[in-house]
Short mmCIF file of the C-alpha atoms (twelve columns), coordinates in Angstrom:
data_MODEL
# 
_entry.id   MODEL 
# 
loop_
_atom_site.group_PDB 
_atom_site.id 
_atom_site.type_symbol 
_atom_site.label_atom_id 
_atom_site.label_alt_id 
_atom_site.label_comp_id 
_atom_site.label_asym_id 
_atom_site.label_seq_id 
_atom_site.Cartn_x 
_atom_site.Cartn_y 
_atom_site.Cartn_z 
_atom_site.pdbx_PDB_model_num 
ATOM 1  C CA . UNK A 1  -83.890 -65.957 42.376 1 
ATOM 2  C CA . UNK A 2  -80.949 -63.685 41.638 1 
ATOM 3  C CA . UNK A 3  -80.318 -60.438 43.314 1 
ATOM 4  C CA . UNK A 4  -80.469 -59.292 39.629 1 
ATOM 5  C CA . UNK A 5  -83.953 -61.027 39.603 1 
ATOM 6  C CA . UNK A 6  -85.435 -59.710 42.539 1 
ATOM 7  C CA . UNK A 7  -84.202 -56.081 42.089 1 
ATOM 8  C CA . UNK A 8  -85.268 -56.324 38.504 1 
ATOM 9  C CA . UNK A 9  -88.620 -57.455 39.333 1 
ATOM 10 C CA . UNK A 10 -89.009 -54.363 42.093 1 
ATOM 11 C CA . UNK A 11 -88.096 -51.903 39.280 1 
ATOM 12 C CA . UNK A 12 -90.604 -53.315 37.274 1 
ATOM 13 C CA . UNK A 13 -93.041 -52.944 39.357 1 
ATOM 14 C CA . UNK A 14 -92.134 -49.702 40.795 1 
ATOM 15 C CA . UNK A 15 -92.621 -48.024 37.428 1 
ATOM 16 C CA . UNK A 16 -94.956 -50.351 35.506 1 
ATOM 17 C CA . UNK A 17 -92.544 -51.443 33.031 1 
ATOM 18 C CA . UNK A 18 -91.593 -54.612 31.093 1 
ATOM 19 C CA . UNK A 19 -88.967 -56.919 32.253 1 
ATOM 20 C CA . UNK A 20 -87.459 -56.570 29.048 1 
ATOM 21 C CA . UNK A 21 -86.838 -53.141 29.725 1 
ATOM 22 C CA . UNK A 22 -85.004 -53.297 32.796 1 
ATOM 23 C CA . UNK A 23 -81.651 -54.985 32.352 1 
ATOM 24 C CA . UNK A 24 -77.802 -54.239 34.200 1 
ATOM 25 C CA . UNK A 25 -77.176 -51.507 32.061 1 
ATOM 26 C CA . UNK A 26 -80.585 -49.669 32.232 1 
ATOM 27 C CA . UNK A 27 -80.194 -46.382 33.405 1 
ATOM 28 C CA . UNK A 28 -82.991 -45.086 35.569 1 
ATOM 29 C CA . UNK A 29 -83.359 -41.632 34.233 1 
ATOM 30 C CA . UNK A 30 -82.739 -41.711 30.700 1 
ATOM 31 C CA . UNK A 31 -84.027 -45.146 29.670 1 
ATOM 32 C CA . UNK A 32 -86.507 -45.654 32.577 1 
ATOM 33 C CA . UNK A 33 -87.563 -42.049 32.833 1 
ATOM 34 C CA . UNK A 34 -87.502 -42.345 36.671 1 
ATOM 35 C CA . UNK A 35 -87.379 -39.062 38.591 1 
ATOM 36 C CA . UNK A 36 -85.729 -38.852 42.031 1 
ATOM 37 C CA . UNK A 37 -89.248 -39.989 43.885 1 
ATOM 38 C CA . UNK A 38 -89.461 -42.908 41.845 1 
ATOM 39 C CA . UNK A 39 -85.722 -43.779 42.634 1 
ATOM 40 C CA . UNK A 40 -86.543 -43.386 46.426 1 
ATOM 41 C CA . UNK A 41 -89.215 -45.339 46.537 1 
ATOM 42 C CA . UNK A 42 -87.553 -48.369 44.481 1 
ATOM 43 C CA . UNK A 43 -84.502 -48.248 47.044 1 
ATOM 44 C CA . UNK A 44 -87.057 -48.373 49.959 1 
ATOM 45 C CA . UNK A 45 -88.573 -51.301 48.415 1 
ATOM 46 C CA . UNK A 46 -85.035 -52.366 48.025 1 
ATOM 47 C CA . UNK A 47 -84.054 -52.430 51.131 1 
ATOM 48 C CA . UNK A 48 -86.989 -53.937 52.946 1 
ATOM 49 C CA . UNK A 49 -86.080 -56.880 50.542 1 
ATOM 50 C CA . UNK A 50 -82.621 -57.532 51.435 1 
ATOM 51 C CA . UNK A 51 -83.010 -55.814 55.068 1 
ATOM 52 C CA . UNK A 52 -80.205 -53.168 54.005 1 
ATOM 53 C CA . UNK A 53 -79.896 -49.727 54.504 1 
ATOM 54 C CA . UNK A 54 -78.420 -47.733 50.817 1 
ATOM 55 C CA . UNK A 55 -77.326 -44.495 50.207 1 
ATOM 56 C CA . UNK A 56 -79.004 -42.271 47.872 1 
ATOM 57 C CA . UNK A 57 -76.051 -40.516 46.464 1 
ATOM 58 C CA . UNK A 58 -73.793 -43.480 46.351 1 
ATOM 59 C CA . UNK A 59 -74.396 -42.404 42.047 1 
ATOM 60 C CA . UNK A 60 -76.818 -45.098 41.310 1 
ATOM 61 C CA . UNK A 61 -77.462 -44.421 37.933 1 
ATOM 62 C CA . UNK A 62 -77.685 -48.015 36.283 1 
ATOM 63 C CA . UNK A 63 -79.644 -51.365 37.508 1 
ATOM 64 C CA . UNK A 64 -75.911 -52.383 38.040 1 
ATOM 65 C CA . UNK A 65 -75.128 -50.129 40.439 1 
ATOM 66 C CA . UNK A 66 -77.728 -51.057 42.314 1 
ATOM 67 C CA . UNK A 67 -77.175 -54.613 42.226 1 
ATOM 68 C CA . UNK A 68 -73.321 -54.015 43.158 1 
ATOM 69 C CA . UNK A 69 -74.444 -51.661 46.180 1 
ATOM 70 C CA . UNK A 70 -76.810 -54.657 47.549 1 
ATOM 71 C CA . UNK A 71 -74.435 -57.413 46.812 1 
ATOM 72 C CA . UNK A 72 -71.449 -55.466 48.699 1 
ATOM 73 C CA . UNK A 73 -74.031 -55.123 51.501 1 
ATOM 74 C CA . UNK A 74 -75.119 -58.054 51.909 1 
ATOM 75 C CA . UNK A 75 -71.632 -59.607 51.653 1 
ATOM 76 C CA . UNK A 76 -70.622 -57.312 54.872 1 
ATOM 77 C CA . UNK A 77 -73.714 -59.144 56.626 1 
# 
């Protein structure tokens, strides 16, 4: 599974939508409709995942950001 994959299936989950829905260029707020508590928990989840610590105002507004911020991390492992 993909980083992609796993992140994607964590959003999904997180706020009950289809897989469809959540692609790279998704953006949480105005496609997802995720407000700032939603967005917290779906980084906690994210970083229990990949055992990574993220920073909320590193301007995550897209799945791809996201998936950038963990792969950078996890590349500095």
């Amino acid at each position: 599974m993909t980083t992609f994959e796993k992140i994607q299936e964590i959003i999904v989950d997180q706020l009950d939508k289809e897989t469809e829905e959540v692609q790279l260029k998704t953006n949480f707020r105005e496609e997802l409709e995720a407000d700032s508590l939603d967005l917290f928990q779906i980084i906690n989840d994210i970083e229990d995942e990949f055992d990574i610590k993220i920073e909320f105002d590193e301007g995550l507004n897209t799945v791809q950001d996201i998936v950038n911020t963990v792969n950078t991390q996890l590349e500095a492992k």
